[in-house]
N, C-alpha and C positions, 0 to 999 in steps of 0.2 A: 515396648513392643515394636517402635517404628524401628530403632537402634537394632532391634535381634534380625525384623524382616529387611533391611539393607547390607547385612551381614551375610542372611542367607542368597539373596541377589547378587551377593561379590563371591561367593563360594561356586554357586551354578555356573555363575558367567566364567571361573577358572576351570571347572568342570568342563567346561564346553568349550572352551578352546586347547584345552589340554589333553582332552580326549584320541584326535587324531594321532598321536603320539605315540598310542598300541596299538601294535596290529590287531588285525582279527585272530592270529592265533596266540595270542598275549604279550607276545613280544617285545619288545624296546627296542627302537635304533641304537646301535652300539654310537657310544659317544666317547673320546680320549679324554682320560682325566688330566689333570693339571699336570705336569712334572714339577717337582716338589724338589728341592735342593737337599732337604734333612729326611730324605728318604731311607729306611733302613730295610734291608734286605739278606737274608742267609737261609742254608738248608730246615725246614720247618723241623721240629721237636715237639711230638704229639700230646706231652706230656704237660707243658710247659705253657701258660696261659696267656691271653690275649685279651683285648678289649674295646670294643668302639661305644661311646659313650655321649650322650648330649645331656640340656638340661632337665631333661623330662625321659628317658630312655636309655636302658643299658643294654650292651649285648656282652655278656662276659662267658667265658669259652676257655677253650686251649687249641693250642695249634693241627691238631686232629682235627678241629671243624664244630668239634661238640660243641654245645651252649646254651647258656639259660638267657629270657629277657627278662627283662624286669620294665614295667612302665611305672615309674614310681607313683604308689608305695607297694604296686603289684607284683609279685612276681608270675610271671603269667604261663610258663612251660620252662620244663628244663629237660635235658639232653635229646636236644634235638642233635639230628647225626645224617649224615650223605651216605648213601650204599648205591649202588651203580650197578645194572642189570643191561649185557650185551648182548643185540639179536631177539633170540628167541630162549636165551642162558634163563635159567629160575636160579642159576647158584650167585648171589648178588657179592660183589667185589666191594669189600669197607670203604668210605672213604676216610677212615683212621691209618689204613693197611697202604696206602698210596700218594698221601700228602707227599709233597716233596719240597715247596720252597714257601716262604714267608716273604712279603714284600709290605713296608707300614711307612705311611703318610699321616699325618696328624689328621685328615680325611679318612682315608680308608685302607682298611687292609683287606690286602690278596693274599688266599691261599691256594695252590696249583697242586691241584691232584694232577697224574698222569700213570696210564696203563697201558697196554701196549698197543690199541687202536683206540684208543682219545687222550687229548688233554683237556682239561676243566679249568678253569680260572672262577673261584667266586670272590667276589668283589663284595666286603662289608661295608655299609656305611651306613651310621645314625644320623637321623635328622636332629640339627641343634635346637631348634625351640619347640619341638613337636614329638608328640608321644608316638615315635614308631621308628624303622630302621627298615635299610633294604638287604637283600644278598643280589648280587648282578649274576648270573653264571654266562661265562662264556664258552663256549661248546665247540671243542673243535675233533669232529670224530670221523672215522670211516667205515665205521659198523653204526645199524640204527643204536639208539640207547634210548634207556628209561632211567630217569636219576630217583630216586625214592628217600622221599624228607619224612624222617620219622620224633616222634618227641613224644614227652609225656607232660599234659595237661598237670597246670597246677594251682593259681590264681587263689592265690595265698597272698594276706596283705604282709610287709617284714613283720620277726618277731617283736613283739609277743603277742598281736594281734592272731585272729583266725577267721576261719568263715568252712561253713560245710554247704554242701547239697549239689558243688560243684558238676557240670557237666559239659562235652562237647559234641558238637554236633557238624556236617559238613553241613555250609550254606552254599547252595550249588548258584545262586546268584553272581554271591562276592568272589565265587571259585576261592574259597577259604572255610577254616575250621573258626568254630566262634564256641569259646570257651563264656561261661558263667555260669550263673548260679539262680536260687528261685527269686531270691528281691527285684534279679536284675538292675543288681547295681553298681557290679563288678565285672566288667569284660575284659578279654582279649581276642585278636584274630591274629591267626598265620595262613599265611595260604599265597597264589600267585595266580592271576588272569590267565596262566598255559596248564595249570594242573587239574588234576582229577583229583578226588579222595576217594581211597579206598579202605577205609578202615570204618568201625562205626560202633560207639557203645550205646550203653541202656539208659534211659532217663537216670539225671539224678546220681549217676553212679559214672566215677572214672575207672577205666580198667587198667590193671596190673602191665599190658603191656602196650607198646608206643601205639598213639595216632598216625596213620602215614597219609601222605600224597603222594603222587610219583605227575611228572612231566617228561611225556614220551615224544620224542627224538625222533620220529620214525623216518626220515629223511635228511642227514643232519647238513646237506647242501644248504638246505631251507633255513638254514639258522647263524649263517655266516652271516659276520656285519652285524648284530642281534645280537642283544641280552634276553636270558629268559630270567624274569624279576620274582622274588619270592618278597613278600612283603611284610610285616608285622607291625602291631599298635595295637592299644587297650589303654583301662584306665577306670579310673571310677565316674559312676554319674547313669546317662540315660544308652541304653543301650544305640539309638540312632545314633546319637551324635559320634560313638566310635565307630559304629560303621561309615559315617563318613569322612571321617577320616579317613579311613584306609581307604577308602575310593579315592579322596584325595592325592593320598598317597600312592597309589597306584596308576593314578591317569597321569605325574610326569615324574616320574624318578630324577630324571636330567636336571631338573630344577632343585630339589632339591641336595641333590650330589653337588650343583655347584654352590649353592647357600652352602655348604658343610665346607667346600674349598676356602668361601670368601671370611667365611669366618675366621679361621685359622690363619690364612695368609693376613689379613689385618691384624689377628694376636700379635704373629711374629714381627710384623711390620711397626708397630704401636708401639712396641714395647722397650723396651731396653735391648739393644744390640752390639754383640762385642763379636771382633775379630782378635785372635790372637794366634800364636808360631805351634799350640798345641789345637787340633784343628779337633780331636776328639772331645776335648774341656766345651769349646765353642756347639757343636754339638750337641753333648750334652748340656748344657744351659738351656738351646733352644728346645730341647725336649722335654726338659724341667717345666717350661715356662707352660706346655702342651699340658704336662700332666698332673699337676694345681690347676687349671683352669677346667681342666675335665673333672672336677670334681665339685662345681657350682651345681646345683641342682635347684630345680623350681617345682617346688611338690604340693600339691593342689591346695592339699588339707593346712598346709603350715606356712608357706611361702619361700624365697628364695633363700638358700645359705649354703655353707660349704661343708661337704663330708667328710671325710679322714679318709678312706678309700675304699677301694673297690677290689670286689674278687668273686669267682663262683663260691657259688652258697652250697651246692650239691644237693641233698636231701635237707640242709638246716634251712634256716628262715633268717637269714641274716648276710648279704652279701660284703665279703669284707668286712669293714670299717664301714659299708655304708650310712650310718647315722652321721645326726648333727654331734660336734664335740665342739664343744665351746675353747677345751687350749690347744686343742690340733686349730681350732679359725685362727686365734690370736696369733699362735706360731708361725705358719704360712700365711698371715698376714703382711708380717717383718718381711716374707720375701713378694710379693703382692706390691709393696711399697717401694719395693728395690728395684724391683724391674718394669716400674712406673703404671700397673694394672690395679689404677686406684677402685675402678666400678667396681672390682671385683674385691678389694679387701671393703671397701665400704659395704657392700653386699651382705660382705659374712659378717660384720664387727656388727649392723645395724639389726641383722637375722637375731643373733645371741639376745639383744637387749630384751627382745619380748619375753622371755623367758626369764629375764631376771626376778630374783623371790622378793616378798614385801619386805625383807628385813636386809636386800642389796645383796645378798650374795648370788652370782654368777651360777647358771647350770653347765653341768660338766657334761651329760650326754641325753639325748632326745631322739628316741625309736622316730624316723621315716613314719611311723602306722601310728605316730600319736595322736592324729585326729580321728583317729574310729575309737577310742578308750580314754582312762584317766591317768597318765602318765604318771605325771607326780605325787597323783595320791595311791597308788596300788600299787607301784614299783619301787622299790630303793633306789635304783643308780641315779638319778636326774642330779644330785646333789653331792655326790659323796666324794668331790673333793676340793679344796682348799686350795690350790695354784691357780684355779681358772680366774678366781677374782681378782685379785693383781697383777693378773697380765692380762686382764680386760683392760686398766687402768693402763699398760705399759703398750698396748697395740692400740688403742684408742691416742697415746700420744705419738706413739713412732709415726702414725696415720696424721696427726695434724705437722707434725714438724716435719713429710714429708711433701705434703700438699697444701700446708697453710690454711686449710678450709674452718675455718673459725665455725659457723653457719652450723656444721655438722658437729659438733664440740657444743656449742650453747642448746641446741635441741636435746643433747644426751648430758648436759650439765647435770642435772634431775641425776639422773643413773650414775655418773662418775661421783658424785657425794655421796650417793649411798653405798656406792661397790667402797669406798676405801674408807667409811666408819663402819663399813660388818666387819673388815679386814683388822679395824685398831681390837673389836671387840672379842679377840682370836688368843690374844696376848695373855695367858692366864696367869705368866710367873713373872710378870713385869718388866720383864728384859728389854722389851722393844722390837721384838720379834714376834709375828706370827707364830704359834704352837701348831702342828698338824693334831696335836690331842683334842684340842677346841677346835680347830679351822676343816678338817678331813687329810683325805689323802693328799699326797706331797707326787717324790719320784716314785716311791716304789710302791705297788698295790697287794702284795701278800708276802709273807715269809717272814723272816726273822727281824731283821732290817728294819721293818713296821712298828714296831714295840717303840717307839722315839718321842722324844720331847716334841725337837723341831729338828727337821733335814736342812740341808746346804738348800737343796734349791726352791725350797718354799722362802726360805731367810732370804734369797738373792732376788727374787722375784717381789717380794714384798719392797725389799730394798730401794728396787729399781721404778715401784711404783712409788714409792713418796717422792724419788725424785721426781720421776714424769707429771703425779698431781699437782707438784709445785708451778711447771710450766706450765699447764692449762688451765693452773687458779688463776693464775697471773695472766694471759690471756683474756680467762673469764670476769675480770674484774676483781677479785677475791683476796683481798690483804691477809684478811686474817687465816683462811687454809696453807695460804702461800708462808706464814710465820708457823704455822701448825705442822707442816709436810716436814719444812726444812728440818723444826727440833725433830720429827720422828724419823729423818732423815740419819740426822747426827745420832744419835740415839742407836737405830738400828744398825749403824755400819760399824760403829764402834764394840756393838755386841760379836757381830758377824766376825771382827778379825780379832776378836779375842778367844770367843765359843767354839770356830771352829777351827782356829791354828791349834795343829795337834805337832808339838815340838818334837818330840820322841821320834816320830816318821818324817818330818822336817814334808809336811803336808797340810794341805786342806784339808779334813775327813770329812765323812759322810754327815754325823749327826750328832746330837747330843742328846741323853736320856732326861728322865724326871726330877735324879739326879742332880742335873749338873755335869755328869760323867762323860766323854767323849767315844762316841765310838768311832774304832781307831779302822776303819773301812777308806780306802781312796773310793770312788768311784768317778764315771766322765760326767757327772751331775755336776763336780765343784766344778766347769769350767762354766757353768752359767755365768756365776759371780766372776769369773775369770775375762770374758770377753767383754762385761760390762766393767772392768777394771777397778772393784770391789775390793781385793785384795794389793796387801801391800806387793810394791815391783820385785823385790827380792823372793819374799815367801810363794808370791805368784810364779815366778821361776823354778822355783823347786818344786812346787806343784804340776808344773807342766812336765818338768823334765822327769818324773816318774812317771806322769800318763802317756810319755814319751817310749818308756821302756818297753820292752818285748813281754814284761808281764804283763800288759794292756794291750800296746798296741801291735796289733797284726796287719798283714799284708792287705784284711779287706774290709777293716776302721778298729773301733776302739771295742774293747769287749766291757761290760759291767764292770766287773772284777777283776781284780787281779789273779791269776794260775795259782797264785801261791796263798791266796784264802781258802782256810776252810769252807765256805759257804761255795766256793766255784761251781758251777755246772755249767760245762758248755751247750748244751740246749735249753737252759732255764733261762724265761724271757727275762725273769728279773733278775739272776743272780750268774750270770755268765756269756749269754749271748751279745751279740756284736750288733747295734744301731746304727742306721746311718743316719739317724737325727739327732743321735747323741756324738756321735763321728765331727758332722758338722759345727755342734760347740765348741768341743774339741781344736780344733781348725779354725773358728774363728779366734778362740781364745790365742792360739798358737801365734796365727797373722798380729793379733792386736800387740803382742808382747814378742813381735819380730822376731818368734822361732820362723824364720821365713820357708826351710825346706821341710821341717816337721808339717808346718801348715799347709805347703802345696802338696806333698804327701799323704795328709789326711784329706782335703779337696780329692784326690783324685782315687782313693776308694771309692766314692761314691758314684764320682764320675763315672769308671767301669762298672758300677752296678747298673748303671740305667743301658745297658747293652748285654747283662750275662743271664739275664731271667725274662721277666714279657718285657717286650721291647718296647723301649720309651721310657718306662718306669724303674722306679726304683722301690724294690721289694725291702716290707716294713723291718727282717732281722735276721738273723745269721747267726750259725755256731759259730762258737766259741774258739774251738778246737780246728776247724777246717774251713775252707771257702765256698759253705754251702747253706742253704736255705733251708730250714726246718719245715716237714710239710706242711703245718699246720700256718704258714709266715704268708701275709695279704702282700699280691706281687705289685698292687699299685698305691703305694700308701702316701699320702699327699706331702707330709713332714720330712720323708726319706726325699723327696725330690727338690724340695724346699730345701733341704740341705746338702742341695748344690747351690742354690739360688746363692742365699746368706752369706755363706764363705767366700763364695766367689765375688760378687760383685762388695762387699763390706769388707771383706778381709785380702784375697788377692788383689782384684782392682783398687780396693781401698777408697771406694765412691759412699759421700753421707753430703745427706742435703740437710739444712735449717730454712723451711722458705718465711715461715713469720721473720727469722733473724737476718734473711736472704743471703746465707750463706751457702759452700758448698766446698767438698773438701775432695780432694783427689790424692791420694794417699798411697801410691801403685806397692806391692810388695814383690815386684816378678820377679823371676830365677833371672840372674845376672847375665846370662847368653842370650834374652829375649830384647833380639835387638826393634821390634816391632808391632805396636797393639791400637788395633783403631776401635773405638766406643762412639757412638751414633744412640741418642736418643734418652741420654739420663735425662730425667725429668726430676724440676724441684718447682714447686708450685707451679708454678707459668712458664714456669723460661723450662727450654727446653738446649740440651746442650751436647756439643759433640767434642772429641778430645782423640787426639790423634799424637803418640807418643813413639817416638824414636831414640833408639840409645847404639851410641858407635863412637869408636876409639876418646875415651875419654867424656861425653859430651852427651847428654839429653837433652833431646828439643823436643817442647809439648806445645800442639798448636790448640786454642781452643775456639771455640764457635759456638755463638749463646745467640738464641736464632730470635728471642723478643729481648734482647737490650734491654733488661732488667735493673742491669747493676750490680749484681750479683758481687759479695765478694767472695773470691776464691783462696783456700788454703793449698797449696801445692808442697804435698813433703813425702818425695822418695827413700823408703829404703833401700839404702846402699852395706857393702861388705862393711864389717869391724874392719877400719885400717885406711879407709876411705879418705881421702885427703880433698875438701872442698875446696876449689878456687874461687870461682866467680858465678855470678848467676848478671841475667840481663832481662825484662821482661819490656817487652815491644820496640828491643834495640837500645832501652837507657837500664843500666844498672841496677840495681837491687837491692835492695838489705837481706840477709841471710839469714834465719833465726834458726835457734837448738831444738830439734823437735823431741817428741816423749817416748823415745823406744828407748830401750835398755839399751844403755851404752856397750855392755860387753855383747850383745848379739847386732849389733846395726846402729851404723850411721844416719841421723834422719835430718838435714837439708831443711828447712824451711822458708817459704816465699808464698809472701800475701798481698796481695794485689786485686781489682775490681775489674772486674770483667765487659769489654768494650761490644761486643761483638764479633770480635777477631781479633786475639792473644794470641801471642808468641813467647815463650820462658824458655830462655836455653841455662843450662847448669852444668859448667865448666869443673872436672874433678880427676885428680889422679887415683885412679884404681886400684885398691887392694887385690889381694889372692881370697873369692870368693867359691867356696862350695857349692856344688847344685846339686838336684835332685836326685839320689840315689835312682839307676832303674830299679822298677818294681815289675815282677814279672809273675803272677799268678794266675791260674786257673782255676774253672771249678772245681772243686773237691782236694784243692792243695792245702796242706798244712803250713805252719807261718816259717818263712825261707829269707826277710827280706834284711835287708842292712836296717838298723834301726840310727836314727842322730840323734843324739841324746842332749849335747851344748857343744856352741860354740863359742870361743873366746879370746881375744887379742892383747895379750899382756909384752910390751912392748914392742920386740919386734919378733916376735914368735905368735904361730896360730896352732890355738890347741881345738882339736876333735877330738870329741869323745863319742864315741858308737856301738852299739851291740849287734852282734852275729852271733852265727850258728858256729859252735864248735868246730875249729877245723875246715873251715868254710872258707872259701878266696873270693871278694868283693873288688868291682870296679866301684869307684867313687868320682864322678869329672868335678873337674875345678876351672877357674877362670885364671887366667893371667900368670900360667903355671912358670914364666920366665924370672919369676921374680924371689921361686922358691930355692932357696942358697941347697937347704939339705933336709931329709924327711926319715924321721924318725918315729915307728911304727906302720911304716905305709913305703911303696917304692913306686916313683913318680915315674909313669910312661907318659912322655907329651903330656897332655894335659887329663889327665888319668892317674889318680892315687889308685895301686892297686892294695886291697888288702887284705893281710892272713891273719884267719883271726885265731889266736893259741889253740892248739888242739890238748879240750881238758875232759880229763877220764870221765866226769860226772855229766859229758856232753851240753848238750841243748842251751843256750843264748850265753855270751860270755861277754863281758863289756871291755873296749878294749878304748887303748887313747892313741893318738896322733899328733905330732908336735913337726908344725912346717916352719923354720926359720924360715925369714924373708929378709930380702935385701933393707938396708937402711934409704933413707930415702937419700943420704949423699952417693949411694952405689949406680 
């Protein structure tokens, strides 16, 4: 009692000095937001969605203005809409019909209506730990105006919950509508301290058409300098305590708006930060990092976790991907870990546990509105699949081996023993592989494909968890798991590159039947195994270099299938459509096995996705066929942003930490012209480090900076071109030993230097340069079909460099290359400066034709 009345005593006293703040005609002092450096900006697209989101409040929309909120598990009204009435005009101007520009801060977005005697600015922002969100309007007119906020009531918990007897009403107090129902146990309000309502239905009953407010202008001198604030918040519980909220929330906006800055700007600052010579990659990274962490949620009834994403719901009951998903947490955890935002994979990895079953297997999905019903015993989904459990096992260890937190490992010890003996108990034909016939779903969740023994990437997943259990028995004291993991270790990996090396296609395939039989399907699933280095280095090459071709890959990531399966559909999620989270394996698989430009090329699909759809984000999938969104495709989906994270900072930057081992490995894979890349803020347990890498005529110098002198020791091993001739290396001015690193000899030279980290490292690596390849331009748009050079391999057999690449029939391609002096004569290709240009045959049966390239190069007595 004493605890709630010292609560209410710190609530009034914020009341009361926050008060002065609104005018008497509702007002707000206009206040300048932050300038934001990762500001995005272009002509708005009414069609095309948006989002501002905290942990407790969604505002999701499209760039028209429409939108729904949600106070989770609420949703509380949806298509709310701007319509704008001039003078004494009854004919009201859209504001869908007038939007003109889009401007997004990881704070807030602006959208600018303008007509031709006003301009509007409304300004969105959600408050991050508080159930509500503002609109700011800024009002620059020379005619009076009336702006008229119109929505339809809805306060509806997500599906498959419900509730009836909903009503709303104006509370001429709060100068807001207060939506609920007869329990009074479900509220929401919209409303603003400057508006009227003038709309009004019958108890008990919502009406067929919108609730409105309007906030009249009638002097718009008067509102210079002044925000007119529209406010919202709800939530479940007692009806007072939301209305004070939004008094709250009403009496300072200002404060709030900058708690929503400071937030963010510490993300970005916290976090992992890279500079590099591609200023859009950098970018989108820090965008990435925005749009995973907008998808933490703190929901009354269940507690904190992370959602898979976000989108309007329209008439459905299900925002997005907004539920919990237990292998979207684990997934976006691996990038959570990488770009040092441990609170936040702890968050989701610790969320999941609650919901583990008695018999240790992992829940796959969890309705938001689980606490008003019985989830797991009335619904089927909470269980129905088979990957979550061993890569709960596999993000529980990537989480300790990047932060070393033992503490959080012996608390969930309990759970990691049961999650990976449900997992042995999965095995029904004894191979040593998880079956998805016992264990559930795998990759794919309907169609043909389904009918399987075991898939690739439930085998690679299981795989990857006996290893990781190994590390955290051993950790945890545990001899005997740690002899237990290992044989089911060997066991399993020995299945894996027997079962599913399909020799005939000189691939990894998809799966294997009941059988025994292989199905003889590629899909981007085998690069799981691929990135975790699973497969043999040779058969892994040939495996990449098909997911390389134009039958997979397109201009804007990897598609399911290949064009040339029966099963293709380019709009079918499972059997054709293009991921950018299955892109991102893709790409890392590609980095780990030094396809170097295949991999920065699949990185940077995803990259332009987080800028061609709602800004910021990167939309969950894409035809097959063209570089477009299916409508049906959630524009903020957490794994598609994640796979930027992954690629980039594990496969291009090539950064892995061990902090139990206190190790750390810096592994850069850049395009050979980047003479310049500074990283600020990798975190590996405690130490915290920076690395600042330079490459020019011959020469990389890497400075490094470990800011608690830990002792860290460090692996340093650049990929360099096939042909690369090491000299010397020096690490703080004294010499070095040189070791062979593990890429594929025929794609890349890899350098190796280990050394212990002082506090201030210096590694210079002394080398005569080969003739290296770079990055094919890629040049697509929406709604382009796939146009680009594809690189297939490359390879240095003596003193010849062979390319092999696919184009478009008839097609002439630039390709740049480095160090183009040293090329004697070019055979398939005619060398301009440093530019192969090249024709690719023109053949009757058109569309991708594989062509090869043969550059002698000088010997090295030349």
């Amino acid at each position: 009692m004493k605890k709630r009345f010292a609560k209410t005593v710190l609530f009034l006293l914020l009341i009361a000095t926050a008060i002065p703040v609104l005018g008497q005609d509702g007002t707000v002092p206009a206040f300048k937001f932050e300038p934001c450096a990762i500001q995005l900006s272009r002509p708005a697209r009414p069609l095309t969605t948006f989002d501002k989101v905290g942990r407790k409040f969604a505002v999701l929309g499209f760039e028209s203005g429409s939108f729904e909120a949600w106070a989770y598990p609420l949703k509380l009204f949806r298509n709310f809409e701007f319509s704008f009435l001039i003078g004494s005009s009854t004919v009201p101007v859209q504001g869908r019909d007038i939007v003109r520009f889009i401007d997004v801060t990881p704070a807030r977005t602006t959208l600018t209506y303008a007509y031709q005697s006003f301009t509007i600015k409304a300004h969105f922002v959600t408050v991050v730990d508080e159930p509500g969100a503002f609109i700011l309007l800024e009002v620059d007119s020379t005619e009076p105006l009336t702006i008229v906020c119109s929505f339809l009531p809805v306060l509806q918990p997500m599906w498959p919950a419900g509730l009836g007897g909903q009503y709303a009403y104006w509370d001429d107090e709060l100068k807001a509508y207060l939506i609920s129902e007869p329990m009074r146990r479900n509220h929401g309000v919209i409303g603003s301290p400057a508006a009227r309502g003038i709309s009004y239905t019958p108890a008990h009953m919502l009406s067929d058409v919108p609730n409105q407010f309007k906030i009249a202008v009638e002097v718009p001198r008067t509102v210079k300098g002044k925000y007119l604030p529209i406010i919202m918040t709800g939530g479940r519980g007692n009806r007072e305590d939301v209305k004070q909220t939004y008094k709250k929330l009403a009496a300072s906006p200002e404060a709030f708006c900058r708690a929503a800055e400071k937030h963010y700007k510490e993300l970005l600052a916290a976090t992992l930060r890279v500079k590099t010579p591609n200023k859009e990659l950098d970018l989108a990274f820090a965008w990435a990092k925005v749009a995973i962490d907008n998808l933490l949620v703190d929901n009354p009834d269940l507690g904190k976790g992370l959602v898979a994403g976000l989108g309007p719901s329209g008439t459905g009951g299900r925002p997005g991907f907004g539920w919990f998903f237990g292998s979207d947490a684990y997934i976006n955890s691996l990038s959570f870990n990488s770009m040092g935002h441990y609170a936040a994979s702890r968050d989701a990895l610790a969320f999941t546990q609650k919901w583990q079953r008695g018999d240790g297997k992992m829940a796959h999905e969890l309705s938001q509105a689980a606490g008003t019903l019985n989830w797991w015993k009335d619904y089927p989904y909470g269980y129905i699949h088979g990957d979550t459990t061993p890569y709960y096992i596999v993000a529980m260890d990537d989480y300790y081996s990047m932060t070393g937190e033992a503490d959080f490992i012996r608390k969930s010890w309990l759970s990691l023993k049961k999650a990976y003996a449900w997992c042995l108990t999965t095995d029904e034909d004894a191979d040593g592989l998880m079956d998805n016939s016992k264990a559930g779903l795998g990759a794919l969740e309907f169609g043909a494909l389904t009918g399987i023994r075991t898939d690739i990437y439930l085998a690679a997943v299981w795989i990857k968890a006996c290893e990781s259990i190994q590390r955290l028995a051993g950790a945890m004291g545990d001899p005997d798991l740690v002899k237990r993991a290992k044989e089911d270790h060997a066991r399993a990996l020995g299945a894996f590159r027997e079962k599913f090396w399909d020799a005939e296609n000189g691939q990894y395939s998809y799966a294997f039947n009941g059988n025994g039989d292989l199905v003889h399907e590629l899909t981007p699933w085998s690069a799981v195994g691929l990135m975790w280095s699973l497969g043999t280095p040779e058969r892994s090459a040939s495996t990449l270099e098909r997911l390389g071709s134009a039958d997979f890959t397109t201009d804007w990531g990897v598609r399911m299938l290949s064009v040339k399966s029966p099963l293709f559909e380019p709009l079918n999620y499972n059997y054709g459509a293009a991921w950018p989270f299955l892109t991102s394996w893709v790409a890392l698989a590609q980095f780990k096995h030094d396809f170097l430009v295949q991999g920065y090329n699949s990185l940077m699909t995803s990259v332009r996705h987080t800028f061609d759809n709602g800004l910021g984000c990167v939309t969950e999938v894409f035809s097959g066929a063209q570089n477009i969104w299916p409508q049906e495709a959630v524009a903020h989906q957490g794994f598609c942003s994640a796979g930027v994270v992954l690629p980039f900072v594990r496969g291009l930057l090539g950064l892995e930490g061990n902090a139990p081992g206190k190790r750390i490995v810096f592994g850069p894979r850049f395009p050979a012209d980047w003479d310049e890349v500074g990283i600020e803020n990798f975190r590996v347990g405690e130490e915290i480090v920076s690395i600042g890498y330079e490459r020019r005529d011959g020469k990389i110098e890497v400075t490094v900076g470990s800011e608690n002198k830990l002792g860290l020791q460090m692996t340093f091993s650049p990929a360099l071109g096939p042909g690369t001739k090491v000299l010397r290396a020096r690490v703080n001015g004294k010499p070095a030993e040189i070791g062979a690193g593990s890429g594929l000899s025929l794609q890349a030279v890899r350098p190796t230097i280990e050394f212990s980290l002082t506090g201030k490292d210096t590694i210079v690596l002394e080398f005569e340069p080969s003739v290296e390849v770079l990055p094919p331009p890629v040049r697509t748009r929406t709604g382009d079909v796939d146009r680009g050079l594809k690189i297939i391999r490359t390879e240095l057999a003596g003193n010849k460099l062979r390319v092999v690449v696919e184009g478009l029939s008839g097609e002439i391609y630039d390709l740049p290359i480095t160090n183009a002096v040293r090329v004697v004569s070019a055979r398939g290709a005619e060398l301009d400066g440093g530019t192969l240009i090249i024709r690719i045959p023109d053949k009757p049966e058109g569309g991708f034709v594989r062509h090869e390239i043969v550059l002698e190069l000088k010997k090295d007595a030349e």
